[in-house]
Biopython code that builds the backbone (N, CA, C, O; Angstrom):
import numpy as np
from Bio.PDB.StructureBuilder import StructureBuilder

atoms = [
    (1, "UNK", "N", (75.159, 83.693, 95.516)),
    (1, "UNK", "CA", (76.441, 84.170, 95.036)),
    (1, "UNK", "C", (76.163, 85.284, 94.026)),
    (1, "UNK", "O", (75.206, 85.310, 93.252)),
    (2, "UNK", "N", (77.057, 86.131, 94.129)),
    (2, "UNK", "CA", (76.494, 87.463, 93.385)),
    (2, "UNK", "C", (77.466, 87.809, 92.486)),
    (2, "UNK", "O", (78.537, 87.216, 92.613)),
    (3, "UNK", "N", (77.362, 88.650, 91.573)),
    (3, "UNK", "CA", (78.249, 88.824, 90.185)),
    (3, "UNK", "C", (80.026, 89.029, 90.487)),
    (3, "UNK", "O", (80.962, 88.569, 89.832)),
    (4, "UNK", "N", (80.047, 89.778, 91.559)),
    (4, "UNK", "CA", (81.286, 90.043, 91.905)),
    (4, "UNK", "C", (81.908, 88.869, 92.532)),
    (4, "UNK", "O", (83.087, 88.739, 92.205)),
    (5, "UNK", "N", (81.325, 87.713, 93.574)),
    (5, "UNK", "CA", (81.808, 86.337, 93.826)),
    (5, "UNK", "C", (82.407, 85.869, 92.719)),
    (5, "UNK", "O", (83.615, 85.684, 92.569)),
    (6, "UNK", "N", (81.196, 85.605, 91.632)),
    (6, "UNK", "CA", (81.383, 84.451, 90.321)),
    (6, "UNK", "C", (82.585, 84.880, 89.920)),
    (6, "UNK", "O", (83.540, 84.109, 89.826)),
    (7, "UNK", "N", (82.683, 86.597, 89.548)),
    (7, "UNK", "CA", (83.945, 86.921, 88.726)),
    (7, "UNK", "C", (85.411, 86.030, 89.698)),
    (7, "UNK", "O", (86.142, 85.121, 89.303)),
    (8, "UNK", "N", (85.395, 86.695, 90.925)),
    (8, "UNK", "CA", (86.319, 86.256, 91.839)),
    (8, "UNK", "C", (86.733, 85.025, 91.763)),
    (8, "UNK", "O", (87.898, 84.627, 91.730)),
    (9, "UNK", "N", (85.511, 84.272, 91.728)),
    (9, "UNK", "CA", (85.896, 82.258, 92.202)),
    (9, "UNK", "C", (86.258, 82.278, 90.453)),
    (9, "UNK", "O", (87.081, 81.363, 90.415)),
    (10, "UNK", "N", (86.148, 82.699, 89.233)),
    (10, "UNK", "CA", (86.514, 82.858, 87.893)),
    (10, "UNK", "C", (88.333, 83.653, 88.281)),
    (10, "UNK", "O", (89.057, 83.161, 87.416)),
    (11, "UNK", "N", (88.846, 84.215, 88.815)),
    (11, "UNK", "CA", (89.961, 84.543, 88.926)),
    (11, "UNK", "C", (90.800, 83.210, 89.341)),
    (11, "UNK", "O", (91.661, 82.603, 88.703)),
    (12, "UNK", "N", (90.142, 82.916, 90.888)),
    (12, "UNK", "CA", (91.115, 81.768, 91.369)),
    (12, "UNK", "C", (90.877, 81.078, 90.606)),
    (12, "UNK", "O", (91.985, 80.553, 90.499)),
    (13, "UNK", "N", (89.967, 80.339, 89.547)),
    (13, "UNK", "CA", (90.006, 79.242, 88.615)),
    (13, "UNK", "C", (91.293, 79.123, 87.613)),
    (13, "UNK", "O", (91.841, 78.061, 87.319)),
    (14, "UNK", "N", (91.754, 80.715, 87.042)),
    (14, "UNK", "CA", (92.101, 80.817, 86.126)),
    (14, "UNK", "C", (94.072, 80.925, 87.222)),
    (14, "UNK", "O", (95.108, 80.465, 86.742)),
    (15, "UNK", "N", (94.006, 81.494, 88.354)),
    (15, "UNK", "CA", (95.042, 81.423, 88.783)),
    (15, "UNK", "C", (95.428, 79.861, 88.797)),
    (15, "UNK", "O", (96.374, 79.435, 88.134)),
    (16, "UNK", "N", (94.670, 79.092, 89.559)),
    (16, "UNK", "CA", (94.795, 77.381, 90.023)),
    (16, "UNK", "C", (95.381, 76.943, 88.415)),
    (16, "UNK", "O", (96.366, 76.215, 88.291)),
    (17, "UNK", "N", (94.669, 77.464, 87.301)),
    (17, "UNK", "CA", (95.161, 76.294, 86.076)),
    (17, "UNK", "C", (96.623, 76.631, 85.648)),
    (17, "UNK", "O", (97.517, 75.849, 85.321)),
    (18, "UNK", "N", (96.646, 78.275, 85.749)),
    (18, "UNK", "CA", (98.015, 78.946, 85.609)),
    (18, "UNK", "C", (99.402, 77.699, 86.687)),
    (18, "UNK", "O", (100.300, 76.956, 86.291)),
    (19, "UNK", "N", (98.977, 77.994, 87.838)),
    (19, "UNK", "CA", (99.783, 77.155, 88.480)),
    (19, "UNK", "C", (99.864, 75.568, 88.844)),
    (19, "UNK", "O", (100.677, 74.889, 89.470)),
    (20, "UNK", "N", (98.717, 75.310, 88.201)),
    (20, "UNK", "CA", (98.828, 73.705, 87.721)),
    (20, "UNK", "C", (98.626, 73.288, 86.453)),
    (20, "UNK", "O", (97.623, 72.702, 86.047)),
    (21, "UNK", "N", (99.599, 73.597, 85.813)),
    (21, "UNK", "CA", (99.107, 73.255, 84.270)),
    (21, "UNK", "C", (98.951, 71.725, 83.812)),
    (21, "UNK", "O", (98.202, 71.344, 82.912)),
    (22, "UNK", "N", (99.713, 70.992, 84.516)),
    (22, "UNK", "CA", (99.735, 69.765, 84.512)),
    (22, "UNK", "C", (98.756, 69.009, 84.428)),
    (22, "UNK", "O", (98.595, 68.124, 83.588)),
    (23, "UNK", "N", (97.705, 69.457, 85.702)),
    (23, "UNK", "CA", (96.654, 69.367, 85.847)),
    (23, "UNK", "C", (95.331, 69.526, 85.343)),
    (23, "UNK", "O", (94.762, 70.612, 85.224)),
    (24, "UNK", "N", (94.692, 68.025, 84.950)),
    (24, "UNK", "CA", (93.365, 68.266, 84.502)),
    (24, "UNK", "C", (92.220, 69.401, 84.895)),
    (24, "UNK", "O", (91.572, 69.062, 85.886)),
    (25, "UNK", "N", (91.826, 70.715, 84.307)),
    (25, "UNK", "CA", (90.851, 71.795, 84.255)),
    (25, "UNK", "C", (89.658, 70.899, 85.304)),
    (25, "UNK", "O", (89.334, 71.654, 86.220)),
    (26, "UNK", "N", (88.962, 69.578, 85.411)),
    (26, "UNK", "CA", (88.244, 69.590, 85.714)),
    (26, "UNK", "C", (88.556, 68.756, 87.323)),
    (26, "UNK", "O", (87.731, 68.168, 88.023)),
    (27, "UNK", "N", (89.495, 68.887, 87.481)),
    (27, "UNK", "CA", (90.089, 68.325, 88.872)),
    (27, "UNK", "C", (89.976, 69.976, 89.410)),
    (27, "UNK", "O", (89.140, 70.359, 90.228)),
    (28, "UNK", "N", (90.446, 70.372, 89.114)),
    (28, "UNK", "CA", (90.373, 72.156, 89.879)),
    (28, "UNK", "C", (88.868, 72.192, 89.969)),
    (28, "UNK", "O", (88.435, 72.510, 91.077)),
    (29, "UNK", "N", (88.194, 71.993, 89.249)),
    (29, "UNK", "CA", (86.974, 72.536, 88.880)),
    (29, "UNK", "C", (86.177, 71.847, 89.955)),
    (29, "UNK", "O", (85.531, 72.560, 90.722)),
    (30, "UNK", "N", (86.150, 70.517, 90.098)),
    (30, "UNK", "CA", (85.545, 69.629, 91.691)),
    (30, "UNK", "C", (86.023, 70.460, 92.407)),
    (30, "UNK", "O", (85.208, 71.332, 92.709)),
    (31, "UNK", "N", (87.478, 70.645, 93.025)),
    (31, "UNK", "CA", (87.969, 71.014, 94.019)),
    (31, "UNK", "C", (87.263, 72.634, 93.906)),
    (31, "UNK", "O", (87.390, 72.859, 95.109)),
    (32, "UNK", "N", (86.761, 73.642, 93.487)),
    (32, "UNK", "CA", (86.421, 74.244, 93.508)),
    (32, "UNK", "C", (85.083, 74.208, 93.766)),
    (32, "UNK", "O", (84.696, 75.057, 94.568)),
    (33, "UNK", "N", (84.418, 73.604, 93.399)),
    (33, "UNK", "CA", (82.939, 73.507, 93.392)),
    (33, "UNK", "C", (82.861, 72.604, 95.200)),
    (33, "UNK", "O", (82.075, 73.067, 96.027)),
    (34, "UNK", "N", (83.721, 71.400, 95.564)),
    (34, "UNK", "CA", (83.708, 71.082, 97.018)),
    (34, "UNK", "C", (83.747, 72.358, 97.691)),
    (34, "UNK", "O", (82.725, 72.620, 98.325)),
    (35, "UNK", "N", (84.937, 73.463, 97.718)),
    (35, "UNK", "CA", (85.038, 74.178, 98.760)),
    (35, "UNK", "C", (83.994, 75.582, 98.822)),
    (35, "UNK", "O", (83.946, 76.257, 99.850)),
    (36, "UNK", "N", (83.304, 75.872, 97.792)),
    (36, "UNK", "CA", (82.442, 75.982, 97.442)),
    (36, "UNK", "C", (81.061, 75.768, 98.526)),
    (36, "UNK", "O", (80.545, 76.548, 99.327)),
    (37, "UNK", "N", (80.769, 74.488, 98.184)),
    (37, "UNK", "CA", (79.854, 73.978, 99.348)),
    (37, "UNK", "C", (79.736, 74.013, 100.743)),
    (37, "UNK", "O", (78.774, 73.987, 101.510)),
    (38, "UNK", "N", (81.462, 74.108, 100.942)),
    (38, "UNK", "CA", (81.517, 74.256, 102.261)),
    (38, "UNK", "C", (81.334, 75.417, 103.046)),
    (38, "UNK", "O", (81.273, 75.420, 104.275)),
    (39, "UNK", "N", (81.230, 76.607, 102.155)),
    (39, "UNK", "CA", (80.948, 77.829, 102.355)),
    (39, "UNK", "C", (79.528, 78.095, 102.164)),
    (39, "UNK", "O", (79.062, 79.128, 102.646)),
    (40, "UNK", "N", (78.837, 77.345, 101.564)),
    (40, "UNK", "CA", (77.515, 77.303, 101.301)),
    (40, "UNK", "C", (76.342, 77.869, 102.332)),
    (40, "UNK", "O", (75.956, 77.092, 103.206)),
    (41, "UNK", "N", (75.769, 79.187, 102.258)),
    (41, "UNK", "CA", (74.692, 79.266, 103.682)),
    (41, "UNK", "C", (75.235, 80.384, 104.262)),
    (41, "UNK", "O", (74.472, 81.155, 104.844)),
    (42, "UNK", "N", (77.043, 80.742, 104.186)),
    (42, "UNK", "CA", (77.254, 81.652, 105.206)),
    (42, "UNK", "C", (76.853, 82.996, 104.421)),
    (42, "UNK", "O", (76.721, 83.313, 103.240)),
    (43, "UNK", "N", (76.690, 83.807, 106.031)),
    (43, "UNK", "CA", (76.276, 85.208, 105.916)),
    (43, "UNK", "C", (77.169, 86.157, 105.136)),
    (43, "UNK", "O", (76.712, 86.750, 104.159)),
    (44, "UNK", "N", (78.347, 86.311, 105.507)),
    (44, "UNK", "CA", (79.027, 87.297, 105.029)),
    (44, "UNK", "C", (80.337, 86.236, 104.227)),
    (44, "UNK", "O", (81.003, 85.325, 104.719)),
    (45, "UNK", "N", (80.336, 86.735, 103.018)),
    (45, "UNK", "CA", (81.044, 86.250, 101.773)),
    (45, "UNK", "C", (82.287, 86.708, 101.053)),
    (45, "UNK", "O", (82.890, 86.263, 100.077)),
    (46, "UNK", "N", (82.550, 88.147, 102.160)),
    (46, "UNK", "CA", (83.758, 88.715, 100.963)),
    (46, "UNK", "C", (84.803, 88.316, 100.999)),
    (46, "UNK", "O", (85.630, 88.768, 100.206)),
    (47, "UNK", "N", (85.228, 87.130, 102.108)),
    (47, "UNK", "CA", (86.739, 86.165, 101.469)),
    (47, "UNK", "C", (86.312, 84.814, 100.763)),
    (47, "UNK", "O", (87.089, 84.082, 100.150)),
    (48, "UNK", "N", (85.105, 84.620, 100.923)),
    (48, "UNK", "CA", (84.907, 83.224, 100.494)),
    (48, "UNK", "C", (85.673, 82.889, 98.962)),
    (48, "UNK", "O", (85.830, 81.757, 98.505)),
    (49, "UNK", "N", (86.049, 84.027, 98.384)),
    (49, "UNK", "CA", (86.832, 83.600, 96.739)),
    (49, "UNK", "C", (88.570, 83.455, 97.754)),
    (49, "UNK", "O", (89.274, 82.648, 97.146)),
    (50, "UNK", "N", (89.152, 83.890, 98.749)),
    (50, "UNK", "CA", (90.601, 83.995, 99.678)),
    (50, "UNK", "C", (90.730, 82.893, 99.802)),
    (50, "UNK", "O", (91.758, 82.311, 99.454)),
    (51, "UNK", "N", (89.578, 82.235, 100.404)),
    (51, "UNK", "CA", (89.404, 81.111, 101.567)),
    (51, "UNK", "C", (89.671, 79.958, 100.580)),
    (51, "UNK", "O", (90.624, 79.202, 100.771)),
    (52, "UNK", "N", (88.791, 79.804, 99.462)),
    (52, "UNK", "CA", (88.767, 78.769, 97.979)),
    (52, "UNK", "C", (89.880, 78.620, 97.567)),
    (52, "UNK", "O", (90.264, 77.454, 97.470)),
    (53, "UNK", "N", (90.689, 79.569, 97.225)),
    (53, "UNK", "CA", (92.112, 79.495, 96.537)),
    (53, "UNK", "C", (93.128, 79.316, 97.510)),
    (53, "UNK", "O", (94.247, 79.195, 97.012)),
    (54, "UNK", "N", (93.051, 79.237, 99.346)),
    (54, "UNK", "CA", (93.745, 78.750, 99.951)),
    (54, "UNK", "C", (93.859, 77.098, 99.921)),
    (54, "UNK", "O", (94.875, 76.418, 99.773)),
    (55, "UNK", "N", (92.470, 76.670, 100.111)),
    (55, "UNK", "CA", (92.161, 75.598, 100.256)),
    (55, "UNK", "C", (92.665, 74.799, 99.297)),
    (55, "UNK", "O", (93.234, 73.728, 99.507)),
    (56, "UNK", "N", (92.416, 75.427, 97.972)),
    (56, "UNK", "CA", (92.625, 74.186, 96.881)),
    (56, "UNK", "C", (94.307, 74.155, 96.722)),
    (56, "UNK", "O", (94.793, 73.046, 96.942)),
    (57, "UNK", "N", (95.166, 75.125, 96.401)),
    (57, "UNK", "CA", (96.186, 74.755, 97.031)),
    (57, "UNK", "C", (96.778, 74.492, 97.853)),
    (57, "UNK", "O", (97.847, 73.905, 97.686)),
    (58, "UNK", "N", (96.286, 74.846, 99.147)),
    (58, "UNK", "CA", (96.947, 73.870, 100.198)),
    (58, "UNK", "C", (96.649, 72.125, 99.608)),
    (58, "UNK", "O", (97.564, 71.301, 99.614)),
    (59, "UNK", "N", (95.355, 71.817, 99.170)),
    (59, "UNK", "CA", (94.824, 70.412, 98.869)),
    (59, "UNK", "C", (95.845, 69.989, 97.405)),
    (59, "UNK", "O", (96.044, 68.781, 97.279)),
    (60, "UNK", "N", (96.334, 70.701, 96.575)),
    (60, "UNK", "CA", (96.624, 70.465, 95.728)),
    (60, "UNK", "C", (98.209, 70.317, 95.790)),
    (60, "UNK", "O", (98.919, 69.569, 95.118)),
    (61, "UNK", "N", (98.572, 71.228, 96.774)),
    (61, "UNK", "CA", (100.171, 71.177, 97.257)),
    (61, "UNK", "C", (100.836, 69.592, 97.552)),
    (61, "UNK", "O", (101.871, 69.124, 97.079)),
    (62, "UNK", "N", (99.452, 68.687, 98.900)),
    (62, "UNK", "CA", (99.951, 68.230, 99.466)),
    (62, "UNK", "C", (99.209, 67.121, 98.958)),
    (62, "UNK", "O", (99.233, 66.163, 99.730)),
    (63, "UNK", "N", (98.408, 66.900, 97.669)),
    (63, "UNK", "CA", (98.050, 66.018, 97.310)),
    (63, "UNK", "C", (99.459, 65.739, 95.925)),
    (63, "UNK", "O", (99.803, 64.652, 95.461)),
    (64, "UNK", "N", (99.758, 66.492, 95.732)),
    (64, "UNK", "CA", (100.678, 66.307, 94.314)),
    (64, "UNK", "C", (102.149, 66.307, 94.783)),
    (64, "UNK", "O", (103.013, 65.560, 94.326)),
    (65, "UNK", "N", (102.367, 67.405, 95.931)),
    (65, "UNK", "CA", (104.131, 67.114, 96.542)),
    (65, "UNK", "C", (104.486, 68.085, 95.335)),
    (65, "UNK", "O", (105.361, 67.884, 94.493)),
    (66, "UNK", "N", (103.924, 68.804, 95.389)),
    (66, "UNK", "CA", (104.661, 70.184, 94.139)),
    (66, "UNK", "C", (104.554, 71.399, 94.921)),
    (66, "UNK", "O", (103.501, 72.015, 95.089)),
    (67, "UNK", "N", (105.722, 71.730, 95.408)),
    (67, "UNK", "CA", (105.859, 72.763, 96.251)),
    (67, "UNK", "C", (105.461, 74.098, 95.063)),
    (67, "UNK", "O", (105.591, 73.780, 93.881)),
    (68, "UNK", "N", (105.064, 75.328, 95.317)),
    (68, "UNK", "CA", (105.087, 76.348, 94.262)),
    (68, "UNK", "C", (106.168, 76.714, 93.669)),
    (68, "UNK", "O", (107.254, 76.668, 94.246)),
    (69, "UNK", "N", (106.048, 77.063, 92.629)),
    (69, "UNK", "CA", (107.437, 77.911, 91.764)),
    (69, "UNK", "C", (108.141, 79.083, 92.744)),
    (69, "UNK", "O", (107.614, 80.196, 92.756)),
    (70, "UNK", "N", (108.818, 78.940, 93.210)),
    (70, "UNK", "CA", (109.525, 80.441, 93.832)),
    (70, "UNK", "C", (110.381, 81.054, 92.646)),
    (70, "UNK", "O", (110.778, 80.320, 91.741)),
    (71, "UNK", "N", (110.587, 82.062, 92.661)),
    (71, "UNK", "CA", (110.913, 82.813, 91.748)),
    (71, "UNK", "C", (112.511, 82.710, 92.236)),
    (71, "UNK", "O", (113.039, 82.488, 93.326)),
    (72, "UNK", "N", (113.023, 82.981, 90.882)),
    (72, "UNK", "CA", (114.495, 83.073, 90.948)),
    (72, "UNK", "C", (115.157, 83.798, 92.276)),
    (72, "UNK", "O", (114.851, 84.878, 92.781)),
    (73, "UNK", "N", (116.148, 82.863, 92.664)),
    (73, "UNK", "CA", (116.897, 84.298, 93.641)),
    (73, "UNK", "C", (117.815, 85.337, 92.949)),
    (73, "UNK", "O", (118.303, 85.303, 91.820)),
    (74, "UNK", "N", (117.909, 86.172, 93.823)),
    (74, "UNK", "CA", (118.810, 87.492, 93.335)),
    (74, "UNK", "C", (120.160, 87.300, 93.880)),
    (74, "UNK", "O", (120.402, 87.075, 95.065)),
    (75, "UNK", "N", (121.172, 87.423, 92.770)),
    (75, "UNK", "CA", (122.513, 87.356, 92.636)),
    (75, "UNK", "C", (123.052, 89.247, 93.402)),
    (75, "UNK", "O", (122.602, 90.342, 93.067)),
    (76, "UNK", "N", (123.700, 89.049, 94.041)),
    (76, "UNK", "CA", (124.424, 89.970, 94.294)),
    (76, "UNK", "C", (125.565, 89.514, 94.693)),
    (76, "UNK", "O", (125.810, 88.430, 95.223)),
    (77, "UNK", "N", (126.803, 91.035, 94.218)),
    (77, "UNK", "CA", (127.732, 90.585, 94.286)),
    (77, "UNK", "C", (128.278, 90.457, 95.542)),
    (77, "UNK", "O", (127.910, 91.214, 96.440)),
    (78, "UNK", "N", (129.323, 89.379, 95.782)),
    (78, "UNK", "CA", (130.155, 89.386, 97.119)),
    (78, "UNK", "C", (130.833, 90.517, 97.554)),
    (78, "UNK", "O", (131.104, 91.524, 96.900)),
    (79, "UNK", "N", (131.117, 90.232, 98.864)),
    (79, "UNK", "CA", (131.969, 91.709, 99.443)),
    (79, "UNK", "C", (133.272, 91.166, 99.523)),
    (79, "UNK", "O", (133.456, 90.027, 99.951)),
    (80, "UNK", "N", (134.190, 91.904, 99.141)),
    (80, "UNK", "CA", (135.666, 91.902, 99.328)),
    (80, "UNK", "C", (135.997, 91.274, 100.387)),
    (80, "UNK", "O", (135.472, 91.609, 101.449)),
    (81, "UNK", "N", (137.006, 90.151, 100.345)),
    (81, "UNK", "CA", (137.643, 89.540, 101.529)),
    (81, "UNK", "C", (138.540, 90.440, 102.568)),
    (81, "UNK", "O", (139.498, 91.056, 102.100)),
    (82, "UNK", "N", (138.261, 90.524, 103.906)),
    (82, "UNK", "CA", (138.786, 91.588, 104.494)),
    (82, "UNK", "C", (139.446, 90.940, 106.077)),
    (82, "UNK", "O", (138.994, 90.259, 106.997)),
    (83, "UNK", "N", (140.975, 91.712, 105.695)),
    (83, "UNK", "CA", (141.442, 90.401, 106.789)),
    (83, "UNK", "C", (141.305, 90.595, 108.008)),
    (83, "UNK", "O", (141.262, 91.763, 108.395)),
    (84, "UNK", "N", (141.194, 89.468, 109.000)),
    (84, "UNK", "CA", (140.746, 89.598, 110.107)),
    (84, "UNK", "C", (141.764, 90.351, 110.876)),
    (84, "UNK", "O", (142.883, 89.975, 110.527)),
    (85, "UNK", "N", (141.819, 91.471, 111.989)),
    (85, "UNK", "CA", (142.213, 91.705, 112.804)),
    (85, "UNK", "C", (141.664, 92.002, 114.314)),
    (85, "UNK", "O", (140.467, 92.215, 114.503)),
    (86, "UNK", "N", (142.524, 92.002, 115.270)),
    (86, "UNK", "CA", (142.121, 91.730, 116.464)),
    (86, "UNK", "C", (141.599, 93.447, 116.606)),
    (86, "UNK", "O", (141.807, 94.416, 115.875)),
    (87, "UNK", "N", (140.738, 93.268, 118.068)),
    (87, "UNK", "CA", (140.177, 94.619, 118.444)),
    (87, "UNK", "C", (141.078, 95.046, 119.012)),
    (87, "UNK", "O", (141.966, 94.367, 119.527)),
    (88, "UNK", "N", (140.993, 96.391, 119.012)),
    (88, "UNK", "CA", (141.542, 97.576, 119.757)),
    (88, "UNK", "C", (142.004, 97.417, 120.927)),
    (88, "UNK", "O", (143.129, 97.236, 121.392)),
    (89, "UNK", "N", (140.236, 97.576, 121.638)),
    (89, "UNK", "CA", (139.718, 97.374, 123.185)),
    (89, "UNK", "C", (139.813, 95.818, 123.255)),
    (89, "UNK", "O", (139.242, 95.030, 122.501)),
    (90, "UNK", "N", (140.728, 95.489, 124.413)),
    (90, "UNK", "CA", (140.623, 93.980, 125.254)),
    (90, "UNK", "C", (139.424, 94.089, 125.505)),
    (90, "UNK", "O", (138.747, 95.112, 125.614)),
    (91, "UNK", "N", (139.091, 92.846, 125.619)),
    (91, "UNK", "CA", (137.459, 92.181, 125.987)),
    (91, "UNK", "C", (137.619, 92.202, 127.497)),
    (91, "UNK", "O", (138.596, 91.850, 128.157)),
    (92, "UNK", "N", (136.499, 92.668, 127.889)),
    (92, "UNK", "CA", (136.337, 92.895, 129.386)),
    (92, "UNK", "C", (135.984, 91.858, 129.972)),
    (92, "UNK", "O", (135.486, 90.929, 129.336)),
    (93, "UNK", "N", (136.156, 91.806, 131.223)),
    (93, "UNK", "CA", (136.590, 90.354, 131.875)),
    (93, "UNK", "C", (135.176, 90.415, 133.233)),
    (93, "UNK", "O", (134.616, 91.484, 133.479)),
    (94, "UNK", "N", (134.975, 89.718, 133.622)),
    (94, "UNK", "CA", (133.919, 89.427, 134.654)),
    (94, "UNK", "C", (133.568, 90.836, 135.571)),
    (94, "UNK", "O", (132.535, 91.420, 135.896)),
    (95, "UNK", "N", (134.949, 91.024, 135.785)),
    (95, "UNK", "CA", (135.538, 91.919, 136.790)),
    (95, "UNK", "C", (134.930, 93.031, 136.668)),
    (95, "UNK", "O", (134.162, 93.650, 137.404)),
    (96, "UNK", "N", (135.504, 93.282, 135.307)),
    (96, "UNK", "CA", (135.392, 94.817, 134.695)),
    (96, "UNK", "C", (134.065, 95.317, 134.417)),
    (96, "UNK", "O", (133.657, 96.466, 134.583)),
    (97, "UNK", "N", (133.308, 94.097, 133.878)),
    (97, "UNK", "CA", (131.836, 94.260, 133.413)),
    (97, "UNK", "C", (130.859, 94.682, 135.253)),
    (97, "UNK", "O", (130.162, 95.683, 135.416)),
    (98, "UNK", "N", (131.100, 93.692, 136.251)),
    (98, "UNK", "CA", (130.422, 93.927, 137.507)),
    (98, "UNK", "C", (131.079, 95.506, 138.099)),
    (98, "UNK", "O", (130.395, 96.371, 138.646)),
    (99, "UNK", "N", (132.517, 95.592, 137.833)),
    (99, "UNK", "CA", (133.198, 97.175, 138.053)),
    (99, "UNK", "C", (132.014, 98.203, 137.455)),
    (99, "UNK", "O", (131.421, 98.796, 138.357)),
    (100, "UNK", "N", (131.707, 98.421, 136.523)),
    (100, "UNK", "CA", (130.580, 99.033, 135.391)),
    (100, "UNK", "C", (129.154, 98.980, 136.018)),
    (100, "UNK", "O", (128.687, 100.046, 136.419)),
    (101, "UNK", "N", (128.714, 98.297, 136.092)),
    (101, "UNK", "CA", (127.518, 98.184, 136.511)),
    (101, "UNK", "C", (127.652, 98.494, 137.893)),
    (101, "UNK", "O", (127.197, 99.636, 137.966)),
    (102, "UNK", "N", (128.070, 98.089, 139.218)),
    (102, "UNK", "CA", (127.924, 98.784, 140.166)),
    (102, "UNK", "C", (127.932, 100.302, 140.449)),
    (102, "UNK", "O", (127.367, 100.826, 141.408)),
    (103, "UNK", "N", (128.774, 101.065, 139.320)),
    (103, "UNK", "CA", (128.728, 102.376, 139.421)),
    (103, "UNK", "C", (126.941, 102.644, 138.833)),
    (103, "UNK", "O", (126.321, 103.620, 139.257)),
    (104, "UNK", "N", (126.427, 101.862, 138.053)),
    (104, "UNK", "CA", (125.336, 102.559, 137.595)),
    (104, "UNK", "C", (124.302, 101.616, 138.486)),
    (104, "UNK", "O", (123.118, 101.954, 138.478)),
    (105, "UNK", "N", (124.547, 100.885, 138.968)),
    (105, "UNK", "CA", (123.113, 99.902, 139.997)),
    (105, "UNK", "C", (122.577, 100.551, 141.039)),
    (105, "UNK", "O", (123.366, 101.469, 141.266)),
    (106, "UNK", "N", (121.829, 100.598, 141.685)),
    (106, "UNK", "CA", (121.920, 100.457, 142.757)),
    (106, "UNK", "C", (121.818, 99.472, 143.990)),
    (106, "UNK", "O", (122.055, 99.649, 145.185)),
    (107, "UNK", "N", (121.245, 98.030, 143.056)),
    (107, "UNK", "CA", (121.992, 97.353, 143.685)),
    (107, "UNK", "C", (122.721, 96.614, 144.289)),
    (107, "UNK", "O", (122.716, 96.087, 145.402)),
    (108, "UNK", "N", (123.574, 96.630, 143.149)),
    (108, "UNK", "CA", (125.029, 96.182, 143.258)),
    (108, "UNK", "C", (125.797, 97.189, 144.291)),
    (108, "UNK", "O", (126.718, 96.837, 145.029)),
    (109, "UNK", "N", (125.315, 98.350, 144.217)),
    (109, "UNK", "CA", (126.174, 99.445, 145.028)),
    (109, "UNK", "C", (126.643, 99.200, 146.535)),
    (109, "UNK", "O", (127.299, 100.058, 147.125)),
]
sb = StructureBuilder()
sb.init_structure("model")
sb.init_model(0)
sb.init_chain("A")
sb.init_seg("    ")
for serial, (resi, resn, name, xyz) in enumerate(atoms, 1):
    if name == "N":
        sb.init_residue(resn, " ", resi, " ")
    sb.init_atom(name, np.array(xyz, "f"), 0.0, 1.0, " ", f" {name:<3s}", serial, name[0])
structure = sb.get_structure()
């Protein structure tokens, strides 16, 4: 593991405590160091800090039943009540719609 990993798996550490504060530092810290291992050996490494911080929250989601914080929704205002009226154009009928298309099919023609 090389300087730029450590910093990385040091980011998701510090994200995981941010979003589990509840949570004992050294429960993240196993769960980090397990998934960790499991990556242990492979060749190419540049998600292995992606892959860690998926894992432990997915593990931490569905071990605790604490869905994430979603952020507030956005209020916008309603649109003016606008009264219903009927269309213009009558609604075309079986007839009218196969009338239409046979001029452009060929074949229906």
């Amino acid at each position: 593991m090389d300087d730029s990993e450590k910093h990385d798996i040091d980011v998701v550490r510090t994200r995981l405590m941010q979003r589990y504060p509840d949570l004992d530092p050294e429960v993240i810290e196993d769960l980090i160091e397990a998934s960790l291992l499991r990556f242990d050996g492979c060749r190419i490494r540049d998600f292995v800090p992606l892959l860690i911080e998926r894992a432990a929250t997915r593990t931490l989601d569905a071990a605790h039943s604490r869905a994430p914080a979603q952020p507030e929704p956005i209020l916008t205002p309603e649109l003016p009540a606008t009264p219903h009226t009927e269309p213009a154009v009558p609604a075309a009928t079986s007839w009218t719609v196969r009338r239409v298309f046979a001029r452009h099919s060929p074949r229906l023609s």
